[in-house]
HTML snippet that shows the backbone in 3Dmol.js (N, CA, C, O; Angstrom):
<script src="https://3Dmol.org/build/3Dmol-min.js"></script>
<div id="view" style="width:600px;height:400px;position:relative"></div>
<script>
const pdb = `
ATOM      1  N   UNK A   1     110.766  62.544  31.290  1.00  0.00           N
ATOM      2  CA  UNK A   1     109.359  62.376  31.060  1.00  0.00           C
ATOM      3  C   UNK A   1     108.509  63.435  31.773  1.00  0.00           C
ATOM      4  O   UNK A   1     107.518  63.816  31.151  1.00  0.00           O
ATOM      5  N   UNK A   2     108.749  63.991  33.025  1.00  0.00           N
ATOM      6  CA  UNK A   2     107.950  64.984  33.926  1.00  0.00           C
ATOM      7  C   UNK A   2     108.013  66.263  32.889  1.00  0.00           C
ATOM      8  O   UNK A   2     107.048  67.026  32.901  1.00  0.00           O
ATOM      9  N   UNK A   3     109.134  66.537  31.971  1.00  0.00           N
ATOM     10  CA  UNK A   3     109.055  68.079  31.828  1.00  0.00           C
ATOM     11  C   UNK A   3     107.941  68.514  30.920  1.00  0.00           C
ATOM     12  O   UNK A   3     107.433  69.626  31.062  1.00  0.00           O
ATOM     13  N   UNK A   4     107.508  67.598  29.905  1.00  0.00           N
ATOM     14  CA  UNK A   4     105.656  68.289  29.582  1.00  0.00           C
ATOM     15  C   UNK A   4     105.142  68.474  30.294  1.00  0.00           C
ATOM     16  O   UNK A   4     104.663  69.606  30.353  1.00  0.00           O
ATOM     17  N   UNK A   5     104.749  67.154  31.759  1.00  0.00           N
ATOM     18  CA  UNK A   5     104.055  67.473  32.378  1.00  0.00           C
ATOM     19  C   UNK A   5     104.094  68.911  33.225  1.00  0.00           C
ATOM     20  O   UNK A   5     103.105  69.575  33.537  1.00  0.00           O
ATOM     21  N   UNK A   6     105.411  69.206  33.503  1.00  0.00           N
ATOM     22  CA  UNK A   6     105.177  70.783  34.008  1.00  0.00           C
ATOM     23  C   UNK A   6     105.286  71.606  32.969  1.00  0.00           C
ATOM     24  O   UNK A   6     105.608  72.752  33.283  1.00  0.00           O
ATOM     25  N   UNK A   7     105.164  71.452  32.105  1.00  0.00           N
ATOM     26  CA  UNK A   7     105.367  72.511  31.076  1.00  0.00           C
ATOM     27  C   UNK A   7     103.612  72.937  31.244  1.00  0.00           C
ATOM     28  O   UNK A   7     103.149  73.985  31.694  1.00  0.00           O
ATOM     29  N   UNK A   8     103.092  72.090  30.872  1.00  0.00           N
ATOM     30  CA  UNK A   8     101.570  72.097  31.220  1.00  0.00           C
ATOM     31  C   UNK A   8     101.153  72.749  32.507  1.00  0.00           C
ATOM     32  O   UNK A   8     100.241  73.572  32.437  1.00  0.00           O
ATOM     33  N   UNK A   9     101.575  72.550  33.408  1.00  0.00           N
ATOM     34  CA  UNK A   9     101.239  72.860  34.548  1.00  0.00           C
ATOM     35  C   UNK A   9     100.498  72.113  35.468  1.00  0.00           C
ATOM     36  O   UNK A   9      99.726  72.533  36.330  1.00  0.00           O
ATOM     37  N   UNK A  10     100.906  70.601  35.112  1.00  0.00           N
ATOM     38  CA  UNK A  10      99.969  69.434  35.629  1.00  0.00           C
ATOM     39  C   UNK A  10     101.289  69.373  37.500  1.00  0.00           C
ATOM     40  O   UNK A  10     102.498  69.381  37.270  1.00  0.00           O
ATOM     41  N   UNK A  11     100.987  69.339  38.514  1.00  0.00           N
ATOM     42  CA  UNK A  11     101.277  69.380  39.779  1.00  0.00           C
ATOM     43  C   UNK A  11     100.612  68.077  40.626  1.00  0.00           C
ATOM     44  O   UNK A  11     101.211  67.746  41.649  1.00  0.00           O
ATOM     45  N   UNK A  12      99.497  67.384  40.276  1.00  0.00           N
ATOM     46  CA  UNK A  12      98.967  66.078  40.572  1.00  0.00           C
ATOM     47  C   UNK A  12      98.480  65.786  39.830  1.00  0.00           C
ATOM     48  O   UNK A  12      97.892  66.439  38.968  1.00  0.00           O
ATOM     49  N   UNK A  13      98.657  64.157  40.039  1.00  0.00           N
ATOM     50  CA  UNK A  13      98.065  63.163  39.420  1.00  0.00           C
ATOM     51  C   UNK A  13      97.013  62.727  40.206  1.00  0.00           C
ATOM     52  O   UNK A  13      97.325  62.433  41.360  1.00  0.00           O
ATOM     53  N   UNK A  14      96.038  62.626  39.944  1.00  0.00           N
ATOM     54  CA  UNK A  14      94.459  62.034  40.626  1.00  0.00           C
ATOM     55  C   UNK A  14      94.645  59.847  40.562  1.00  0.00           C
ATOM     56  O   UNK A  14      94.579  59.028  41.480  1.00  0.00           O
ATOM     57  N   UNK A  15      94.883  59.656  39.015  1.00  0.00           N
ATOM     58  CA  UNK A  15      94.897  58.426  39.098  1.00  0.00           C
ATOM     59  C   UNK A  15      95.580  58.435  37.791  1.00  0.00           C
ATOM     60  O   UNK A  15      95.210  58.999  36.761  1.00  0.00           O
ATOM     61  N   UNK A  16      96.932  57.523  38.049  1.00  0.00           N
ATOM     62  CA  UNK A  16      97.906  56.901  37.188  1.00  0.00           C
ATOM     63  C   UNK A  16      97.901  56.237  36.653  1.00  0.00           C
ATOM     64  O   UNK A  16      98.084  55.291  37.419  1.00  0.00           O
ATOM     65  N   UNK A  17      97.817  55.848  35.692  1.00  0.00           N
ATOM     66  CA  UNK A  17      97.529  54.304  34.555  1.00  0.00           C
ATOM     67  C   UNK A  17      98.575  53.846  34.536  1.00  0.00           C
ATOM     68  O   UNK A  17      98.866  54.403  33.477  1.00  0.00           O
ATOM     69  N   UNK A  18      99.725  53.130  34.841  1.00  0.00           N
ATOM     70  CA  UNK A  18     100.936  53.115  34.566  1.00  0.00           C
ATOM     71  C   UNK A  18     101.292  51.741  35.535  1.00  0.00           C
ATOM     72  O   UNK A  18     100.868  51.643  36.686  1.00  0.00           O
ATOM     73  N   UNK A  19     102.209  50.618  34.823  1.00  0.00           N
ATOM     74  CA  UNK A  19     102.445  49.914  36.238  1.00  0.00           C
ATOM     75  C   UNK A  19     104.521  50.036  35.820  1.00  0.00           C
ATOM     76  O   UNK A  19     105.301  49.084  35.834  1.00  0.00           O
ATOM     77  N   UNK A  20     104.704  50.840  35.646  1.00  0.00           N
ATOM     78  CA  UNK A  20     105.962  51.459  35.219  1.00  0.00           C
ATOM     79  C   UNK A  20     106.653  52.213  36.228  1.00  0.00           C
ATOM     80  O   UNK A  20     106.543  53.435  36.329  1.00  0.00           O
ATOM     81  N   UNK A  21     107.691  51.170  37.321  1.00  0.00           N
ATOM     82  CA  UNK A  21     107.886  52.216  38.182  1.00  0.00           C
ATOM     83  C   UNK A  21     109.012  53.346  37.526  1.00  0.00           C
ATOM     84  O   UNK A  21     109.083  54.419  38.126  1.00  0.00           O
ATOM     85  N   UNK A  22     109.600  53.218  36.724  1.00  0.00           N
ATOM     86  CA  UNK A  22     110.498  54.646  36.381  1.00  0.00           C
ATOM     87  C   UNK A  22     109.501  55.674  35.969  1.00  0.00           C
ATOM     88  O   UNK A  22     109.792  56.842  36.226  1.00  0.00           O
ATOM     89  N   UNK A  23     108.418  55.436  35.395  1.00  0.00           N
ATOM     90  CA  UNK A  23     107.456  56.755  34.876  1.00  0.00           C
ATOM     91  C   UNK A  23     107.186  57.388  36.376  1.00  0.00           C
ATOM     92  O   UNK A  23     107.278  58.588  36.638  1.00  0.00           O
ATOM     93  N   UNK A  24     106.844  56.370  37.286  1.00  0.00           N
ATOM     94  CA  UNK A  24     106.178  56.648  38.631  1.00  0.00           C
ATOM     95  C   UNK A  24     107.338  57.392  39.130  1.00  0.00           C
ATOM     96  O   UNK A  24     107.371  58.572  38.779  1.00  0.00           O
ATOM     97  N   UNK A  25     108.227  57.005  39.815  1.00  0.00           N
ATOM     98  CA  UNK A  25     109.688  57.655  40.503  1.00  0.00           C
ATOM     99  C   UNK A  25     110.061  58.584  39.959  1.00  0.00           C
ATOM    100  O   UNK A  25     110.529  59.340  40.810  1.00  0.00           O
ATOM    101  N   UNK A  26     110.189  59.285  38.331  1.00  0.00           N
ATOM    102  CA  UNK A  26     110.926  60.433  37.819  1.00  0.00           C
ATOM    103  C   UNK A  26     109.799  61.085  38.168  1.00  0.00           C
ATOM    104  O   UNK A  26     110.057  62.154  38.722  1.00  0.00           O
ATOM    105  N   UNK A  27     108.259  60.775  38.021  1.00  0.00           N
ATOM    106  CA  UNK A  27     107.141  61.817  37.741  1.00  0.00           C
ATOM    107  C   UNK A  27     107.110  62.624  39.376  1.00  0.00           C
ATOM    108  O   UNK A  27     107.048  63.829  39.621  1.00  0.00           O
ATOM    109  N   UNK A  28     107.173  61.533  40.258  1.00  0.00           N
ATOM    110  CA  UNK A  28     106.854  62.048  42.074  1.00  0.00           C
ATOM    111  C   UNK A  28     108.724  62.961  42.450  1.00  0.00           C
ATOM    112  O   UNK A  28     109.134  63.851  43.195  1.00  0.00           O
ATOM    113  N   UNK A  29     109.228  62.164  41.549  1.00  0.00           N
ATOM    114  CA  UNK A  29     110.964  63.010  42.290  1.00  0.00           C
ATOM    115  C   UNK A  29     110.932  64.191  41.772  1.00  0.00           C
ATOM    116  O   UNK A  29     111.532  65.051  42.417  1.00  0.00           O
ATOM    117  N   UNK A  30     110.130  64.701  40.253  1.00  0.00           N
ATOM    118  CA  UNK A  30     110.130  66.020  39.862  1.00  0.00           C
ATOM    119  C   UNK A  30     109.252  66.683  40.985  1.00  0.00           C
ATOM    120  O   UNK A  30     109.538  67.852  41.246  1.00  0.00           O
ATOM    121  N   UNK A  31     108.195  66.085  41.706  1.00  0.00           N
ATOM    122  CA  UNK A  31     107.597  66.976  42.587  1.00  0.00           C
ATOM    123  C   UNK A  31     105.970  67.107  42.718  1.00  0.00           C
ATOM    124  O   UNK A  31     105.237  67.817  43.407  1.00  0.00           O
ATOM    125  N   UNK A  32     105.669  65.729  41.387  1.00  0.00           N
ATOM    126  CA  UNK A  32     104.726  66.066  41.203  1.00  0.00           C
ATOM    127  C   UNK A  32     103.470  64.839  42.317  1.00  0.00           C
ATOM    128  O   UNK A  32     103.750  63.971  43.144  1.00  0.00           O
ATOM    129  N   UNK A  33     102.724  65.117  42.029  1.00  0.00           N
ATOM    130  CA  UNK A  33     101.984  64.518  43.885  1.00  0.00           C
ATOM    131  C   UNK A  33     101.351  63.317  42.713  1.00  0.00           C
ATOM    132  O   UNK A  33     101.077  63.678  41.569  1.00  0.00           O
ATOM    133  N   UNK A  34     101.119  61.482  43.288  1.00  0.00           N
ATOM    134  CA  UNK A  34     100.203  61.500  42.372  1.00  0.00           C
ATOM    135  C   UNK A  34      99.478  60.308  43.583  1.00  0.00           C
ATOM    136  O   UNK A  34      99.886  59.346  44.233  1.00  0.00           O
ATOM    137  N   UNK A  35      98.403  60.930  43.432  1.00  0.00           N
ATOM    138  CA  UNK A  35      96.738  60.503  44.528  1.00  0.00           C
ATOM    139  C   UNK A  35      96.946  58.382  44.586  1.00  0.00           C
ATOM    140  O   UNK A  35      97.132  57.628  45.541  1.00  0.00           O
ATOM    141  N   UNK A  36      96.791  58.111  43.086  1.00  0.00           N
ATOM    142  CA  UNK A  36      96.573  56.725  43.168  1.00  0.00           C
ATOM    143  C   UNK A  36      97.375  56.047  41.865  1.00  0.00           C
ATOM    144  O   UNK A  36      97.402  56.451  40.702  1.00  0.00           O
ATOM    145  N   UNK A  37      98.146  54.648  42.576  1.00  0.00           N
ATOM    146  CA  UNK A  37      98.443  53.947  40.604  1.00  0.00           C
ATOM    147  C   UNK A  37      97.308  52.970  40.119  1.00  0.00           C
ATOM    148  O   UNK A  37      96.800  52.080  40.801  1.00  0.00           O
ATOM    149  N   UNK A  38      97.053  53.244  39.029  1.00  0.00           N
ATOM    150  CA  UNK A  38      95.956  52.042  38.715  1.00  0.00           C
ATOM    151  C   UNK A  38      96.617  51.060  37.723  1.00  0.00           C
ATOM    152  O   UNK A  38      96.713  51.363  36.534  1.00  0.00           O
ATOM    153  N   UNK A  39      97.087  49.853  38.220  1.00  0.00           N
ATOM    154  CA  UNK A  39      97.878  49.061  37.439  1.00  0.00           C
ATOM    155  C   UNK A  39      96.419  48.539  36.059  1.00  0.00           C
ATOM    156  O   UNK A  39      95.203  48.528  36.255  1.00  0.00           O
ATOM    157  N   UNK A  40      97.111  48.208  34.878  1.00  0.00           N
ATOM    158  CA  UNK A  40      96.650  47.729  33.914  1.00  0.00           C
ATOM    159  C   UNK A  40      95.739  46.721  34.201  1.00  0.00           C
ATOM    160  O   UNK A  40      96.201  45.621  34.507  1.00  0.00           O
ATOM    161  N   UNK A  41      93.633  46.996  34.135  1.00  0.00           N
ATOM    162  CA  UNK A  41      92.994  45.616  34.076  1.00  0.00           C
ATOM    163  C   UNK A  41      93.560  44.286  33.282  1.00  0.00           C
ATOM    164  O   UNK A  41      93.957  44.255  32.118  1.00  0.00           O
ATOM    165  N   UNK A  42      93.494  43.248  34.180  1.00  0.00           N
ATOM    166  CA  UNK A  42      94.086  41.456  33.369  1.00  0.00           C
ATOM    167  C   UNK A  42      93.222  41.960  32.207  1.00  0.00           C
ATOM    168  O   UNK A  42      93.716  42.370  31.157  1.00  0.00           O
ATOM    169  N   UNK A  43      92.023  41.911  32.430  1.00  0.00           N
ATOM    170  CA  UNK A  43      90.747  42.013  30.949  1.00  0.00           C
ATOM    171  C   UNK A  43      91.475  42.356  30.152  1.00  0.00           C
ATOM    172  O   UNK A  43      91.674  41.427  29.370  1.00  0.00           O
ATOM    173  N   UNK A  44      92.282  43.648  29.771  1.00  0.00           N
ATOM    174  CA  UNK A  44      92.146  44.545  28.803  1.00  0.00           C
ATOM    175  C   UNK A  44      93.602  44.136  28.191  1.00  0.00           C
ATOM    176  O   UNK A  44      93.896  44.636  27.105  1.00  0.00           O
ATOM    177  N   UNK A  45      94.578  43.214  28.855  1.00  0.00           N
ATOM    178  CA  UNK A  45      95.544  42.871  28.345  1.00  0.00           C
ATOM    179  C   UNK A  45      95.772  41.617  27.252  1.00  0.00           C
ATOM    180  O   UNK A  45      95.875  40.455  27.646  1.00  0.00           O
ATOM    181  N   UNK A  46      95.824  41.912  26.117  1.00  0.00           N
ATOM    182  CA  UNK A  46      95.624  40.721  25.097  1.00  0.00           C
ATOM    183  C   UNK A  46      96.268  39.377  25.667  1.00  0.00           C
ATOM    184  O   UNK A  46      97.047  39.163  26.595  1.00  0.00           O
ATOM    185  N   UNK A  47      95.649  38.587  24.771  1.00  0.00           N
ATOM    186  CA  UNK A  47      96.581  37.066  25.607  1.00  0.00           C
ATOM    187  C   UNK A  47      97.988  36.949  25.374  1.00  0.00           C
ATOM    188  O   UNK A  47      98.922  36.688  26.132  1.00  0.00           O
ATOM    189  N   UNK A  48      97.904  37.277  23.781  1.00  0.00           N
ATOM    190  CA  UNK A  48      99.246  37.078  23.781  1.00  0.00           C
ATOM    191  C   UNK A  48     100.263  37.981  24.328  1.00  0.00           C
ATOM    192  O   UNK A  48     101.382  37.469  24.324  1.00  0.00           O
ATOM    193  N   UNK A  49     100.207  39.227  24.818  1.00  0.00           N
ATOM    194  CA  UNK A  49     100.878  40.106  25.944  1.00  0.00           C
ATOM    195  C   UNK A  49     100.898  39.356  27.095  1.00  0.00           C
ATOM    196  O   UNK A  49     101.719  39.904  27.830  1.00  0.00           O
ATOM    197  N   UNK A  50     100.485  38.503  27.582  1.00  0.00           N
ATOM    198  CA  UNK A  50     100.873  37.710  28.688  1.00  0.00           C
ATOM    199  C   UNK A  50     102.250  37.701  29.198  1.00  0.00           C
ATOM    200  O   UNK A  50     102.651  38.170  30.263  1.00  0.00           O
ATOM    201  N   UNK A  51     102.805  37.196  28.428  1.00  0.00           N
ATOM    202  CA  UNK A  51     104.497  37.124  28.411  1.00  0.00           C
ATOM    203  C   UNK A  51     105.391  38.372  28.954  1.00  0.00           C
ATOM    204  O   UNK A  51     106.170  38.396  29.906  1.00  0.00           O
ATOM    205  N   UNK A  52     104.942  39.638  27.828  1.00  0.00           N
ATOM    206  CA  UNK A  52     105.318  40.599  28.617  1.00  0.00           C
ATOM    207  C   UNK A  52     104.782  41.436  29.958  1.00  0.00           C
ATOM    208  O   UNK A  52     105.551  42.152  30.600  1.00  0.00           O
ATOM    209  N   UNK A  53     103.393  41.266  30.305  1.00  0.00           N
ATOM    210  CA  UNK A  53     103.330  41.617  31.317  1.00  0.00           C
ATOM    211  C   UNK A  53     104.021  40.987  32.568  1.00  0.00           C
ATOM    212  O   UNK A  53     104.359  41.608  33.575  1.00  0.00           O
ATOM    213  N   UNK A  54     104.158  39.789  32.361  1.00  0.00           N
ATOM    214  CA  UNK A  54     104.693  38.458  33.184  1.00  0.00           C
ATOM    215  C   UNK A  54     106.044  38.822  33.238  1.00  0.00           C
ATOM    216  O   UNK A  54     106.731  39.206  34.185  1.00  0.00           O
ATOM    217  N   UNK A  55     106.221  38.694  32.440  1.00  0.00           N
ATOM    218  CA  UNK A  55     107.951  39.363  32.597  1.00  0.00           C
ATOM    219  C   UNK A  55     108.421  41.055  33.424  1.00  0.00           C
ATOM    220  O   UNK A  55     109.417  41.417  34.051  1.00  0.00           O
ATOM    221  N   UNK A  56     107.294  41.659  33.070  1.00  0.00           N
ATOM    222  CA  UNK A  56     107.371  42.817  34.081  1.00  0.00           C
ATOM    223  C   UNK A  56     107.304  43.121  35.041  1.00  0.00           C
ATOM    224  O   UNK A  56     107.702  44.081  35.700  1.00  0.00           O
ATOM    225  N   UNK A  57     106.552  41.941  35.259  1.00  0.00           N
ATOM    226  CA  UNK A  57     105.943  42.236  36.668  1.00  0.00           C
ATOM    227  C   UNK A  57     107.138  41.538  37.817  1.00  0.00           C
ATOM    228  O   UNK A  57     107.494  41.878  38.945  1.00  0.00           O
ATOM    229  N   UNK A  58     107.490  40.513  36.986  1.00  0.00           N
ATOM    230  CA  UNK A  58     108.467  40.206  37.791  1.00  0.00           C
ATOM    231  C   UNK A  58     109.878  40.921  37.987  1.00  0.00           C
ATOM    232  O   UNK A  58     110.548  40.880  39.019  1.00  0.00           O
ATOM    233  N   UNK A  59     110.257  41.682  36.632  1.00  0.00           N
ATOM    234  CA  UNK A  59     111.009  42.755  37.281  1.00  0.00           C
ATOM    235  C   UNK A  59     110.999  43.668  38.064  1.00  0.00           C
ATOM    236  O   UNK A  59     111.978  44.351  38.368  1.00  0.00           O
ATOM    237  N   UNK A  60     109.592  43.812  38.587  1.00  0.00           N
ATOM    238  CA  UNK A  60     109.671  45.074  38.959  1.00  0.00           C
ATOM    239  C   UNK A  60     108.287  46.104  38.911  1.00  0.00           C
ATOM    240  O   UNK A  60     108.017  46.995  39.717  1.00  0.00           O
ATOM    241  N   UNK A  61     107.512  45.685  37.711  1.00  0.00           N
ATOM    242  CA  UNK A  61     106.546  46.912  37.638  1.00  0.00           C
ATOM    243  C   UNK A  61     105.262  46.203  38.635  1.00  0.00           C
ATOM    244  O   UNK A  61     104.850  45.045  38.703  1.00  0.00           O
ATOM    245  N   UNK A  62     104.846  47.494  39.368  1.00  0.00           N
ATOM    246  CA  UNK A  62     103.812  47.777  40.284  1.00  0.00           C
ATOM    247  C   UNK A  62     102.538  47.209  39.543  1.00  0.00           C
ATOM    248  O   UNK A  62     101.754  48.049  39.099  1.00  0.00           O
ATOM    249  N   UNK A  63     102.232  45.796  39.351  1.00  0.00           N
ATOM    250  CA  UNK A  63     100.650  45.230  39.067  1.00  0.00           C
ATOM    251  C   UNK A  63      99.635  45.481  40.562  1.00  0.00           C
ATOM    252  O   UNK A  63      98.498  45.012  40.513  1.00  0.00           O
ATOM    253  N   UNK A  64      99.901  45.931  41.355  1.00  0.00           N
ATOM    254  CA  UNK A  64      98.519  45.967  42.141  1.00  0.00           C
ATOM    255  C   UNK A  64      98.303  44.833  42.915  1.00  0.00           C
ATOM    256  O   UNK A  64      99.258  44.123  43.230  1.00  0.00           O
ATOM    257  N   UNK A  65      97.074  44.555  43.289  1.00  0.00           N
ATOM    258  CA  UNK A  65      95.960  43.174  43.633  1.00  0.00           C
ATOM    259  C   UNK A  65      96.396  42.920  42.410  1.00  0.00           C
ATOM    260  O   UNK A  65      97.398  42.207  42.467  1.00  0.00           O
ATOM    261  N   UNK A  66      95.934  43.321  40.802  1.00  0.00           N
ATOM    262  CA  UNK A  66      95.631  42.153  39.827  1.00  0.00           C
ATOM    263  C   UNK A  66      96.818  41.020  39.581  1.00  0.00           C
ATOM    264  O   UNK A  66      96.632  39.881  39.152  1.00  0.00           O
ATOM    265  N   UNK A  67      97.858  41.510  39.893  1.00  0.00           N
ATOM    266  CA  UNK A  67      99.030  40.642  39.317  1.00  0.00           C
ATOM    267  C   UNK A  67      99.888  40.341  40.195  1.00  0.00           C
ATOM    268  O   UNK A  67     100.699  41.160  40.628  1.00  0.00           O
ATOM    269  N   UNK A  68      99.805  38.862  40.655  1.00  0.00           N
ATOM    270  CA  UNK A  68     101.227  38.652  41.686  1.00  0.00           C
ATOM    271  C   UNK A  68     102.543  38.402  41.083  1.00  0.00           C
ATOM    272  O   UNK A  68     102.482  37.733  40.052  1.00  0.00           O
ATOM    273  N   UNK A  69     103.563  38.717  41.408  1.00  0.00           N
ATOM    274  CA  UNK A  69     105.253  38.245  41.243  1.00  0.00           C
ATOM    275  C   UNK A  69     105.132  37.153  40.819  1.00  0.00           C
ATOM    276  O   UNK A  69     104.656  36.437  41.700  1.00  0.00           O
ATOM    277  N   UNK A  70     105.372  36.450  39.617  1.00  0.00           N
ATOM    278  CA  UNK A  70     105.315  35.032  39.617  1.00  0.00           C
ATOM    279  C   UNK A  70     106.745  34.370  40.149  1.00  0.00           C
ATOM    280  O   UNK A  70     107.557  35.266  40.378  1.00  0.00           O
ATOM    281  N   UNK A  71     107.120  33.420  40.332  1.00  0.00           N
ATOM    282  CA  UNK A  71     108.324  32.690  40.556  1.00  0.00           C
ATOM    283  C   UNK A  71     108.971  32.285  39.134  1.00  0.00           C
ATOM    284  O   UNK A  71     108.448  32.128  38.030  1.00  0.00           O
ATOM    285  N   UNK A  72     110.292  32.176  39.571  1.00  0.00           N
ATOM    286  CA  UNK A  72     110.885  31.947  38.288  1.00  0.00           C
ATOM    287  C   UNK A  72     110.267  30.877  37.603  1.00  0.00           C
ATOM    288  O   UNK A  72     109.833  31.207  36.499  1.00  0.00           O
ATOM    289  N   UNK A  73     110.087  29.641  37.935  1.00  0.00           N
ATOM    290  CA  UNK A  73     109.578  28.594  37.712  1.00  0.00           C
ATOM    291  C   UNK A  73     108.266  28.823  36.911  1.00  0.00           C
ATOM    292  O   UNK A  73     108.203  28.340  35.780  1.00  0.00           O
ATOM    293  N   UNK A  74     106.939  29.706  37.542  1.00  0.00           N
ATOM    294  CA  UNK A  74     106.074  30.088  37.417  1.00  0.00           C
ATOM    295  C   UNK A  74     106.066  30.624  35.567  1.00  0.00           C
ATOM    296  O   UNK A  74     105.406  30.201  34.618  1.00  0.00           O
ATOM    297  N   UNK A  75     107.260  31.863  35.681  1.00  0.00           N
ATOM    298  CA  UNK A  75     107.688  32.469  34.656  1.00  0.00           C
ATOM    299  C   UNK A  75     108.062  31.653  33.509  1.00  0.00           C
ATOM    300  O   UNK A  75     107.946  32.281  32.456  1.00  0.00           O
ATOM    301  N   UNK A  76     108.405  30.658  33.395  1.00  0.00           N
ATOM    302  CA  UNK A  76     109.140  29.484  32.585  1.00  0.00           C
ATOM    303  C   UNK A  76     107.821  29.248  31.769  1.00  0.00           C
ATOM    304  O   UNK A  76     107.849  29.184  30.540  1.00  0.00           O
ATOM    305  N   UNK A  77     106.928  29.149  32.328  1.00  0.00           N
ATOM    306  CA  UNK A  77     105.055  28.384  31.692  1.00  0.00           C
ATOM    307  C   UNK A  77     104.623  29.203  31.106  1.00  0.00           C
ATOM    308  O   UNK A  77     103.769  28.730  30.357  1.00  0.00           O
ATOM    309  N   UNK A  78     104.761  30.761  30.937  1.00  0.00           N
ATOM    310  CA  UNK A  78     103.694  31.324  30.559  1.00  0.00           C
ATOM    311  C   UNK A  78     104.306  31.372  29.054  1.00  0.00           C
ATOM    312  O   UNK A  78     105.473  31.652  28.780  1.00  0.00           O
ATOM    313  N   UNK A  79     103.035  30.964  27.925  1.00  0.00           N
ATOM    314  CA  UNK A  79     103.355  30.851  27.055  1.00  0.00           C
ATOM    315  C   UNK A  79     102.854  32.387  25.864  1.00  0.00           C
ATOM    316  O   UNK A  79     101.896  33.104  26.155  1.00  0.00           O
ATOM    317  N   UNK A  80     103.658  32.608  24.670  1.00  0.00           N
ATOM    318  CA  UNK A  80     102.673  33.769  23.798  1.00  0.00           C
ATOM    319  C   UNK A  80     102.507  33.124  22.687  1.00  0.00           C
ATOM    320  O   UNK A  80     102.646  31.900  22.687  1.00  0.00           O
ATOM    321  N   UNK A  81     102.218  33.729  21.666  1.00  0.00           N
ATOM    322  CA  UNK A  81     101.371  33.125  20.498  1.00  0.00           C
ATOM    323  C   UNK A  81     102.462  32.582  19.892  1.00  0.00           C
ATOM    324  O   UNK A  81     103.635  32.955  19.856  1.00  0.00           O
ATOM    325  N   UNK A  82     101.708  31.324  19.259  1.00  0.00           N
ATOM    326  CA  UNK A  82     102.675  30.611  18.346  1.00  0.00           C
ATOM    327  C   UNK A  82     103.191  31.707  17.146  1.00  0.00           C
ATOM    328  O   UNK A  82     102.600  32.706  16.736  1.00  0.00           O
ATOM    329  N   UNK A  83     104.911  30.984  16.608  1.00  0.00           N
ATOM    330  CA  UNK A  83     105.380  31.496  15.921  1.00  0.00           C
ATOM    331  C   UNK A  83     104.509  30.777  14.210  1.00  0.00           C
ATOM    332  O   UNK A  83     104.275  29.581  14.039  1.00  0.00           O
ATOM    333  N   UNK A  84     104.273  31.605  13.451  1.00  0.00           N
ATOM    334  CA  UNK A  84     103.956  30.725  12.067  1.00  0.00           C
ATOM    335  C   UNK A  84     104.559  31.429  10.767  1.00  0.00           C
ATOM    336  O   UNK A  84     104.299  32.629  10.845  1.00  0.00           O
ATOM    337  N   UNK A  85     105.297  31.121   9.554  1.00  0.00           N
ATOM    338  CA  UNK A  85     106.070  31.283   8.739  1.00  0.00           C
ATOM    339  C   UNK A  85     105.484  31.167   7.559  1.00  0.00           C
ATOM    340  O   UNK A  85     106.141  31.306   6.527  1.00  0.00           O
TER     341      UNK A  85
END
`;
const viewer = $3Dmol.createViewer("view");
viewer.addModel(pdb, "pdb");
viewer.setStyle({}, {cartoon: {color: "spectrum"}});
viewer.zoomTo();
viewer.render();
</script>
């Protein structure tokens, strides 16, 4: 993923949109500096994406303040849009 970015000649990141730590780890191990991550506003995430952010976050991806680790248990509740046929 880094090699556009140096192809470009991008060397820092100011502010990261990303709550993806492999984008984050390949982008800083190529060398490249990055200032701040700005995990994804709750607002801007549809409802029914709930699920997958929830699920991410608990693997692993960097939510910030906005999003805590849920517990497995926690994880079990969160529901996405009904299925309809």
């Amino acid at each position: 993923m880094p090699d556009p970015l140096h192809w470009l000649g991008v060397t820092r990141i100011h502010r990261f949109i990303s709550m993806s730590d492999m984008k984050y780890e390949a982008i800083t191990k190529s060398g490249i500096t990055i200032d701040e991550r700005v995990p994804i506003p709750p607002e801007l995430v549809p409802k029914d994406a709930g699920v997958e952010i929830a699920a991410k976050v608990f693997a692993g991806y960097d939510g910030g303040s906005s999003y805590t680790v849920p517990s497995k248990e926690d994880l079990s509740k969160v529901m996405g849009r009904a299925f309809s046929s």
